[in-house]
N, C-alpha and C positions, 0 to 999 in steps of 0.2 A: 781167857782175857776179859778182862773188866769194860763193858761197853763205855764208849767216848763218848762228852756231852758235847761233843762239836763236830760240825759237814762243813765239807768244804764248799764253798759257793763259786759262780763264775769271777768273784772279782775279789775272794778273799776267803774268811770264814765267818764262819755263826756257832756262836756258843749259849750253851745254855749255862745260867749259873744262878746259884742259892745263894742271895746277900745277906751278910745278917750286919746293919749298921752297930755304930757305938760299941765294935766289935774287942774294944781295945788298944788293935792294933792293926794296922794296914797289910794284910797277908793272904794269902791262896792256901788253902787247906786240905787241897787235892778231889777227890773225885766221891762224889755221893751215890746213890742208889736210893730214889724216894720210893714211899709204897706205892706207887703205879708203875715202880720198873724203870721209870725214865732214871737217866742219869745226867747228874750234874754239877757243875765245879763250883766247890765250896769256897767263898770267898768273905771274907768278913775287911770291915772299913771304919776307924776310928771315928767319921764322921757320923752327925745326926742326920736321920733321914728327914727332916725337914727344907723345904724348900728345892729341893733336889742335889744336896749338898751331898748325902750318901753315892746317890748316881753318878754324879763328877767327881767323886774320890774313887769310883769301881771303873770308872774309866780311865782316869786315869794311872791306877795302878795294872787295871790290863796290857795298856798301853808300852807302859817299862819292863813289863813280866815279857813280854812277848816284841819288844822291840821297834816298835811303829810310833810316830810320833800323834799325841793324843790324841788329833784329827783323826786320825782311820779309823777309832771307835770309837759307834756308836748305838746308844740305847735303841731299840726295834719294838721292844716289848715289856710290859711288868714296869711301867717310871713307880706305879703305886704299890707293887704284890713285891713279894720276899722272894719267888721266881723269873728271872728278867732272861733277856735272848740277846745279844750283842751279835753285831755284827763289825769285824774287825777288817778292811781292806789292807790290801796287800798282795805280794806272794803267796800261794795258799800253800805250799809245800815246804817251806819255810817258816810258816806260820804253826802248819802242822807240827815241825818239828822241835819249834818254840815251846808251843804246848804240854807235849808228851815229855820235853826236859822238864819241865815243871813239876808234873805229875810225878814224872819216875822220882825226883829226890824227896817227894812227901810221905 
């Protein structure tokens, strides 16, 4: 089994994801493996990353991927790096299994 780029937290989860802006197209690209091992969920976002325009298009596309209204994510980590860590509130087992649907049809 391909390790998860996301823990579950007390009050939601935490994800780690690879953005790449002016990606095209607003999409989830399933699950990476960088060269230090860590793993994380490919995400690309029509938006320019200026201004934090990229970061408010990855949240809110998190947000409809996984079914929480755009408030419960938010940026934690990486506003400036192409590596960010979100933190999604909510149900975390629920959230979990928002996720993993995701994954599995990529």
């Amino acid at each position: 089994m391909t390790a998860r780029p996301w823990l579950r937290t007390g009050d939601g989860v935490s994800v780690a994801v690879r953005l790449t802006p002016k990606g095209g197209r607003d999409a989830i690209d399933g699950i990476e493996t960088l060269s230090d091992g860590r793993a994380v969920l490919k995400v690309r976002v029509r938006a320019a990353p200026s201004e934090g325009e990229a970061n408010d298009a990855l949240c809110r596309l998190m947000a409809k991927s996984v079914g929480v209204p755009p408030r419960d994510v938010s940026l934690v980590a990486g506003a400036t790096a192409r590596i960010k860590r979100l933190a999604i509130s909510g149900d975390g087992p629920t959230l979990l299994a928002a996720l993993e649907k995701i994954c599995a049809s990529r």
